[in-house]
N, C-alpha and C positions, 0 to 999 in steps of 0.2 A: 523770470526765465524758466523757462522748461526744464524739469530733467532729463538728464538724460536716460531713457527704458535701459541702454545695453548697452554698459560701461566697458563691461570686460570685451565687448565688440570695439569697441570707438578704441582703446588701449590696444589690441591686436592690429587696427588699421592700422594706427601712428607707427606700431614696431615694424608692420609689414613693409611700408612706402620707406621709413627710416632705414630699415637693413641693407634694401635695396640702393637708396638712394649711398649708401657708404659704401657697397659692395661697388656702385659702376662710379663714383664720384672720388671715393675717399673720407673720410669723418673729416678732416680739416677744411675738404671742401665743399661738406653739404652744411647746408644752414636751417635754421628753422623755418627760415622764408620757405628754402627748395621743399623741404616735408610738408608745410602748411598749401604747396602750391599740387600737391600731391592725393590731398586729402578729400575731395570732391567735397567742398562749401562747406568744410569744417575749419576752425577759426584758431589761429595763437592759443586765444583763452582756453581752446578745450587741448591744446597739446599742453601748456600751463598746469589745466585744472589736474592732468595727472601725472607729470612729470616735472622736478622743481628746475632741469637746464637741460640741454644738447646731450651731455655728461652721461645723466641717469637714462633719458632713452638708451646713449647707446650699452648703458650700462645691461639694460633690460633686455633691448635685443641680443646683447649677447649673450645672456644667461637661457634664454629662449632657445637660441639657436645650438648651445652647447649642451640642454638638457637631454637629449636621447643618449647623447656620449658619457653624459654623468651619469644613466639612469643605468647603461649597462655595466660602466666601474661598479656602482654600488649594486649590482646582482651578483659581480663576480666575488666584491667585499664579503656578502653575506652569507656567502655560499658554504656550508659546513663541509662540502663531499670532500675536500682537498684542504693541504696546507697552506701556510702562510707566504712561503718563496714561491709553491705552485702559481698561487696568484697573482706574487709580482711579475713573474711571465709571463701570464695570462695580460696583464696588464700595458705590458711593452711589446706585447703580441703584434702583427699588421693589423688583426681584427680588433683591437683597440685602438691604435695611435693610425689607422688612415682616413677614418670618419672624420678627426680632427684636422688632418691634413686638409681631407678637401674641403673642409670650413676654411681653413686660411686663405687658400688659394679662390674660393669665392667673394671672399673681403679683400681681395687684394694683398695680402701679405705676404705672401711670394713674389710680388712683382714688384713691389715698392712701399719697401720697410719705411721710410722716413717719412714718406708722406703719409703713413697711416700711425704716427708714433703713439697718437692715444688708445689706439685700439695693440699694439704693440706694451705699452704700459699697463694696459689691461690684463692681457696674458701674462707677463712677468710677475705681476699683482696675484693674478690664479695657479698660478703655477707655486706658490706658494701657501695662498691660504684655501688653495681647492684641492692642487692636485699632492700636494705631498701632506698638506693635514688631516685632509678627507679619505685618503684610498693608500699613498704608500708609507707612512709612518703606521696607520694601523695594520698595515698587513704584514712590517717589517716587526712589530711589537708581537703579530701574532705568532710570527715564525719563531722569532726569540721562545716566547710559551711554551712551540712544539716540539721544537728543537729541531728546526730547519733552517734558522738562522740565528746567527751568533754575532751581534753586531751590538758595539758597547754604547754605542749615541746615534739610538732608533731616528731622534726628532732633523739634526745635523744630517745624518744620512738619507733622510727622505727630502729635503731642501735641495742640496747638493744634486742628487740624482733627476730632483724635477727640473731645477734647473736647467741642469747640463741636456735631457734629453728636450726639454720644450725649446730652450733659449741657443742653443749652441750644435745640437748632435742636427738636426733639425734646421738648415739655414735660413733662418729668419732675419739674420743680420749680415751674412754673406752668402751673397747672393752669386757670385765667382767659384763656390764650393762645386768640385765635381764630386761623382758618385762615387770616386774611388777615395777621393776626400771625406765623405761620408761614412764610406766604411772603415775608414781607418778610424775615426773618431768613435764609431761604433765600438770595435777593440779598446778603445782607450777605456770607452765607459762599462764596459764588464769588464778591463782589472781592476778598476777606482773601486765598481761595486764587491767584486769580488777578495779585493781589498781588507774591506766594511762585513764581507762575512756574506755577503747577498751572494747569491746566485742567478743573473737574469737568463744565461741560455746564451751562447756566444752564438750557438746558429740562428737561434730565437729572434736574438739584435737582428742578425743580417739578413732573416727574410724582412724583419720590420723596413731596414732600412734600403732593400729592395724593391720592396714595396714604393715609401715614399718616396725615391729617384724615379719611378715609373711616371709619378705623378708629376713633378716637379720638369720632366723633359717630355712630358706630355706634349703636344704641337695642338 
């Protein structure tokens, strides 16, 4: 058999037809048949040859889809001109957490949490080892350094906060949350952090969380 000239092309088709095909289907109800039927006369074997199940694509397209929104966490990460709580602002900003937004809301996760529970367990997954190990534990350790932040369990309090802001502040699981539900929950999570010695900017939350209610009652 042949090889294939342009692998990195034939792995881009499969994530391109797969994203979509989760975006207007659902991951529980696209199958490799519907991707393979997707693919213009490319076969099982070649979505096989570089993916070991359903699992790892969507694993890939989501990693795909969420690298511009990683790429600009880790510019604000690296950024020396400001401190450490500076950039956890920076980070719970609308110009950081609405990009994300409209990712979910194009995978369906706004409209129906249950039926997309593995792309749902993915998030809770990332939201752990991406978003609070990669961006706010280091940047709550940096503040600690500068002395902008004073918070005795850096690692606990960057778990906790991604959490609450990905899994809860965020309705991903209630779907009944109005806006003003939203912001109260928004206050709850700047005394928790403010708590913990963080500072995120209580007006900071609320344009955030104005933001994503703009999104979310969109029509």
């Amino acid at each position: 058999m042949a090889r294939n000239k342009y692998p990195d092309r034939t792995v881009e088709k499969i994530l391109d037809v797969a994203f979509g095909l989760f975006c207007s289907k659902g991951y529980d109800n696209t199958s490799i048949s519907d991707i393979v039927a997707g693919l213009d006369g490319l076969t099982k074997g070649a979505i096989y040859h570089h993916f070991d199940s359903k699992e790892a694509i969507l694993d890939a397209a989501f990693e795909r889809a969420m690298a511009p929104i990683a790429q600009a966490r880790r510019a604000v990460r690296e950024d020396r001109g400001y401190n450490g709580a500076q950039k956890l602002r920076d980070i719970v900003s609308p110009e950081s957490v609405v990009p994300q937004v409209e990712l979910w809301q194009r995978m369906g996760l706004l409209n129906d949490p249950i039926a997309n529970a593995r792309i749902l367990a993915t998030e809770y997954r990332d939201s752990l080892s991406v978003s609070a190990r990669l961006f706010l534990q280091p940047l709550i350790e940096e503040g600690i350094a500068d002395g902008s932040i004073v918070c005795p369990h850096p690692r606990e309090a960057a778990e906790a906060l991604s959490l609450l802001a990905n899994l809860w502040l965020i309705p991903l699981f209630d779907q009944e949350a109005t806006r003003d539900d939203m912001l109260a929950r928004g206050n709850v999570l700047v005394d928790m952090a403010s708590a913990l010695g963080i500072d995120l900017g209580r007006n900071n939350v609320r344009a955030t969380i104005e933001a994503v209610a703009d999104i979310l009652h969109r029509k």
